[in-house]
N, C-alpha and C positions, 0 to 999 in steps of 0.2 A: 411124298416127294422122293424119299432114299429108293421107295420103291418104282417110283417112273423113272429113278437114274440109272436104278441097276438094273431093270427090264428095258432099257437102251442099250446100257451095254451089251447083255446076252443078244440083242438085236444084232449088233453088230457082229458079235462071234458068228449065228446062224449066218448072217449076208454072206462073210469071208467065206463060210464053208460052202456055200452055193457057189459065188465066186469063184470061185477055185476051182468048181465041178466044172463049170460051163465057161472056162477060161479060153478056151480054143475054140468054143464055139464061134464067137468074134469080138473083134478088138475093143470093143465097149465095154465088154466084162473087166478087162485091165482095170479103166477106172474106178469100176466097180469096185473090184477089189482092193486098191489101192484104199479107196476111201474108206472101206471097212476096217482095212488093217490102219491106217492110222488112225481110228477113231474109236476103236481096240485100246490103241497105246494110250492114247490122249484121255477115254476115260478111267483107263487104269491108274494112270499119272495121278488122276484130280482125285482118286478114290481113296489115293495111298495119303496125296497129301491133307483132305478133308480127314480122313480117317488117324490120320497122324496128330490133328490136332487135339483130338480127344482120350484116345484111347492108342495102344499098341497094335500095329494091322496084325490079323490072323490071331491076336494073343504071342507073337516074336519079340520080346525085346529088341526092337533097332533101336539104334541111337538116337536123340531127336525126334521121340515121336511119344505119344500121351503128352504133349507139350503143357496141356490146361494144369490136369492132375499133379504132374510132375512141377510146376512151378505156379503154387494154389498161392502161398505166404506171398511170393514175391506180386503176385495178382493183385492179392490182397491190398501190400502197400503199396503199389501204384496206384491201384482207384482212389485209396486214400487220398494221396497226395494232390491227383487230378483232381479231386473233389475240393480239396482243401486250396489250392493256388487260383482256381477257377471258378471259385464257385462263393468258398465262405472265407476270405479275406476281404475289410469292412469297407475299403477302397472299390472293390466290386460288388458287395452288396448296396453301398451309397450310390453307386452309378447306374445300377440297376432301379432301385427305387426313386430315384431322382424324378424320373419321370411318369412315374405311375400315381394317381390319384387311385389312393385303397379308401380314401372315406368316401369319395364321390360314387367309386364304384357302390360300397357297400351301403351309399344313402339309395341309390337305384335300385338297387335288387331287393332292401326292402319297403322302399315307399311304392313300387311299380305293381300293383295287384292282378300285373299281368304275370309277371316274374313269380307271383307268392314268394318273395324273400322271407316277409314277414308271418307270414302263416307255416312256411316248412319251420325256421326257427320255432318260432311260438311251439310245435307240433312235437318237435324234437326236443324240445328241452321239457317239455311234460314228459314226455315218452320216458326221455332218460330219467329223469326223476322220479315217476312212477315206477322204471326199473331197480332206481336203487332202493328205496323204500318195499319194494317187493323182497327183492334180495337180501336184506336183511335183516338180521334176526329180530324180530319185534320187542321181544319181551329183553335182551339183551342193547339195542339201539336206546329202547325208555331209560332202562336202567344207565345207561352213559349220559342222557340228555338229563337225567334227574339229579344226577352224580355233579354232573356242570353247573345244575343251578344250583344245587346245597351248597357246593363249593362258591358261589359267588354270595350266595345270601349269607354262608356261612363269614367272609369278607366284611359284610354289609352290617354297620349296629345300627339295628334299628329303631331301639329306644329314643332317641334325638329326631330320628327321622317321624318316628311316630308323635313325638311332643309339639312340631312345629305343624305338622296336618292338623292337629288337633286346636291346636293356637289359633291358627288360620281358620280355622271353623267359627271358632268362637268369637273369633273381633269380625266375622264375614255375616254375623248372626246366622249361620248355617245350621247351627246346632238344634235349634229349635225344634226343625220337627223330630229330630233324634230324641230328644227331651219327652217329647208327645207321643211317640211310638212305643218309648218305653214306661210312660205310667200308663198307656194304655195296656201296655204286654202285660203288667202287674196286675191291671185289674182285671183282665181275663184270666190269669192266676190265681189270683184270690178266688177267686169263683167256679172254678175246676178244682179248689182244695178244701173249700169250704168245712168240709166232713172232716180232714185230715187236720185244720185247727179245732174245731168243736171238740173233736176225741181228744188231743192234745190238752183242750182247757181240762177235761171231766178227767184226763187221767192227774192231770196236776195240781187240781181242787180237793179240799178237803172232806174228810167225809160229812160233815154239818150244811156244806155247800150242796153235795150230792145229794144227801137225803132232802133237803128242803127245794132240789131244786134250781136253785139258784148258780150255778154253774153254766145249764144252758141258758139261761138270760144273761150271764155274761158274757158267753159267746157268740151269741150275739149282737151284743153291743158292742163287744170288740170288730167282729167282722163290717156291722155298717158304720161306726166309725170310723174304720176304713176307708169303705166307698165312699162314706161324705168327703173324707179326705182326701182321697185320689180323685174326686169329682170335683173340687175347689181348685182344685193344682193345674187341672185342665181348663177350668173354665177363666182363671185371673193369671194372666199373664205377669202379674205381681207377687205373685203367691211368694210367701216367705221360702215353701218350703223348694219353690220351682228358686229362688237365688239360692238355696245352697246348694244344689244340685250343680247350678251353674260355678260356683266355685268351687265345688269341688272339682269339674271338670277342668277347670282353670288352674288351679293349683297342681294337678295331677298334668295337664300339657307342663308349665311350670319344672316340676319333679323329674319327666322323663328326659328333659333335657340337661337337666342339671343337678340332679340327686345322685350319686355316684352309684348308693346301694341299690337305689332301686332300678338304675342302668343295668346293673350286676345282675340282679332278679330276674329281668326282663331279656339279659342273655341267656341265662339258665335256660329261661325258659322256651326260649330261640332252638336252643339247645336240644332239647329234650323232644319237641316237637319235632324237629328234623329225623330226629335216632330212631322216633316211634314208628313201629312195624307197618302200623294201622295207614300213617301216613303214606311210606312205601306202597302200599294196596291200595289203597285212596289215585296215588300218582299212576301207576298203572291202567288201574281203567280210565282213566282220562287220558293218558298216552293213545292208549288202544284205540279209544274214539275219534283222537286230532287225529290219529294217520289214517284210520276209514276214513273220514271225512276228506284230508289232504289228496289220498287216493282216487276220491271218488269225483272230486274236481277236476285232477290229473286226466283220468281216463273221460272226462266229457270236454272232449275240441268245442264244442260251440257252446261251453256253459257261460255265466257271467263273468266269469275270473280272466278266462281265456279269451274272452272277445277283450276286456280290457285290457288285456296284456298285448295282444294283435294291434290294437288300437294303438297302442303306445308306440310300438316298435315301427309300427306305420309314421307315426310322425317321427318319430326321430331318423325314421330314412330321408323325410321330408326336410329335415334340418342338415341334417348332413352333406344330402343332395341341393338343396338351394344355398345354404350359406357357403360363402367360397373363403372369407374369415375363420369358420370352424373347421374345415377342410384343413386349409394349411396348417391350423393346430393342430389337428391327428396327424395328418400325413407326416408332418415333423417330428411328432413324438412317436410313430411307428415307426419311420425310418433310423430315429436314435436308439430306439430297442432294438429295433432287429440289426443293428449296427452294433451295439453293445454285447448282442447275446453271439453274431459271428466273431466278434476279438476276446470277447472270455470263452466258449466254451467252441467257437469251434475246432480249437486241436481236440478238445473231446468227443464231439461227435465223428471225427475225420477219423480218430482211437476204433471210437465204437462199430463202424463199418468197418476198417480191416480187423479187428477182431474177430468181429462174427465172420467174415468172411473165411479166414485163419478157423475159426472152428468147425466151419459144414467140414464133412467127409468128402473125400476126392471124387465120389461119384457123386455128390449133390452138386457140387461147384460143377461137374461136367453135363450132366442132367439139367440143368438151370442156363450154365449159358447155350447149350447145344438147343433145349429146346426152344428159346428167344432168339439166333438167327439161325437154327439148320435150314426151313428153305431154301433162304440164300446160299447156304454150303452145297446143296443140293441142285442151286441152279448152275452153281460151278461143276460139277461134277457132268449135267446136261451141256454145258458149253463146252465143255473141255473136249469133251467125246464129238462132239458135232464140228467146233472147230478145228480137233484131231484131221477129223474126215475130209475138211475142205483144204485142209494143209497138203495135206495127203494126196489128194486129185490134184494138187496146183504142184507138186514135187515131181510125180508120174507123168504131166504133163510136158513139164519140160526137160523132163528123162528123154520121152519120145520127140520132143523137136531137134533136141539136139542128138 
């Protein structure tokens, strides 16, 4: 556009000089000329003053001209203040939202599966969250997320808390198969060591035992007394030795809630667990895992997680959008925040526009508004030059009648 104004212009210069060749040719050429030369003047006029607005014509300091550049602050705190009187004071934000329904809208755009409200949300908050968990340092992120839990288990005694799960076990009769699993665990124990007791007996037998013998018949006998044993335990539900099993279990819920030292032990040992390196490495690879995994949901739009979540977000457009009750509760509780957040903090953000505006350089402020309306500056510069010319012929005109 600067350039179909200023290739107007030189239009008109070339016309005048033809003009002016062929002026006595006949009297038509007059208004020829007139209209060129005012149309000369009229887009020089428009060029000086479009061109004033931004910058100095030619590079001359005149007075009154780089008007932008030269009064950038004062720019500055005007928009501010427009912005702030018109815009975010809470009497014009209230009247503004008065009449706008944001839940109804926003239950339409996402119950509407013509709209996909709910499928771009859904799409875009995976997106983003697969972005930040990308983005972030993994082995650095675990280490904060594990830091947070140590620190709340750390909080947490969980001796008491352990005593009454364990309580609730036992009056739920839940224990039981806990009971059965473990003299079963033992007597696959015993029988995986078998050798490891025999050697045991013969190293700690005497030599009269060894020599005659009689050592591995004891060991023996020890070992399937055993099994008989553990095999009675399982099979009578009465077994003496399956009740003190259970009271000790009983006694030991009992203790952890109310024995002081052994609360104290069972911190220690809280303790000590948390510190261990091992566990640190332990947490790790399970970290490493949940965010594969987290990631890998993230990046599939039509897995199971994400159609439930679509799903969700669909109905609750449906609620939004039919109930005209939950409606007026959001729309009311929107309109008190966004009323609340324009009387606290709009002198802030009214601040933070002229500021940054106060800080672009003088060619950015000019560069930014010039290229948002030059067209238009530039259709002034076209009009000025054409209206020049029609001025021009109506002046000449009645030059010659009169």
């Amino acid at each position: 556009m600067r350039l179909f104004a200023t290739g107007l212009l030189v239009a008109m210069a070339a016309l005048y000089l033809v003009a002016r060749h062929f002026l006595g040719v006949h009297p038509a050429w007059g208004y020829v000329l007139a209209f060129a030369e005012a149309g000369m003047v009229g887009g020089m006029a428009d060029w000086f003053a479009v061109t004033a607005l931004f910058r100095h014509p030619l590079g001359l300091p005149i007075p009154h001209t780089a008007i932008i550049p030269e009064n950038k602050d004062r720019i500055a705190d005007t928009m501010a203040g427009f912005l702030r009187e018109n815009f975010l004071t809470p009497q014009v934000v209230a009247r503004r939202l008065h009449a706008m329904n944001l839940a109804g809208a926003a239950g339409d755009w996402l119950a509407d599966p013509a709209k996909g409200g709910s499928s771009r949300l859904r799409d875009g908050a995976a997106d983003l969250a697969a972005q930040v968990l990308e983005s972030l340092d993994p082995e650095r992120l675990g280490n904060q997320v594990r830091g947070a839990l140590v620190r709340q288990i750390d909080k947490l005694e969980i001796s008491p808390l352990l005593g009454q799960m364990l309580g609730t076990m036992i009056a739920d009769r839940r224990h039981l198969p806990v009971i059965d699993s473990l003299i079963r665990w033992t007597g696959l124990t015993l029988e995986d060591n078998e050798e490891l007791i025999r050697d045991l007996i013969h190293r700690r037998a005497n030599a009269v035992l060894r020599w005659t013998g009689l050592d591995e018949r004891l060991a023996s006998s020890v070992i399937d007394g055993l099994y008989k044993l553990l095999a009675e335990v399982i099979v009578d539900p009465d077994h003496p030795l399956r009740a003190k099993v259970e009271e000790g279990l009983a006694k030991l819920a009992e203790d952890l809630q109310h024995d002081a030292d052994l609360r104290a032990r069972v911190e220690r040992m809280k303790g000590e667990l948390l510190a261990n390196p091992a566990v640190s490495k332990w947490w790790q690879g399970v970290w490493e895992r949940l965010r594969k995994s987290m990631l890998e949901r993230l990046r599939q739009p039509g897995g199971e997680s994400s159609g439930q979540l679509a799903e969700a977000l669909t109905e609750l457009g449906r609620h939004l959008r039919d109930d005209a009750a939950l409606q007026h509760q959001i729309n009311r509780f929107a309109r008190r925040t966004l009323v609340g957040i324009a009387s606290r903090y709009g002198d802030q953000i009214v601040r933070l526009v002229s500021e940054t505006v106060k800080r672009w350089d003088a060619q950015t402020v000019t560069d930014r508004i010039e290229g948002a309306v030059g067209r238009d500056l530039q259709f002034i510069r076209i009009n000025g030059t054409l209206v020049g010319g029609l001025v021009g012929v109506a002046i000449h005109t009645v030059d010659r009648l009169l």
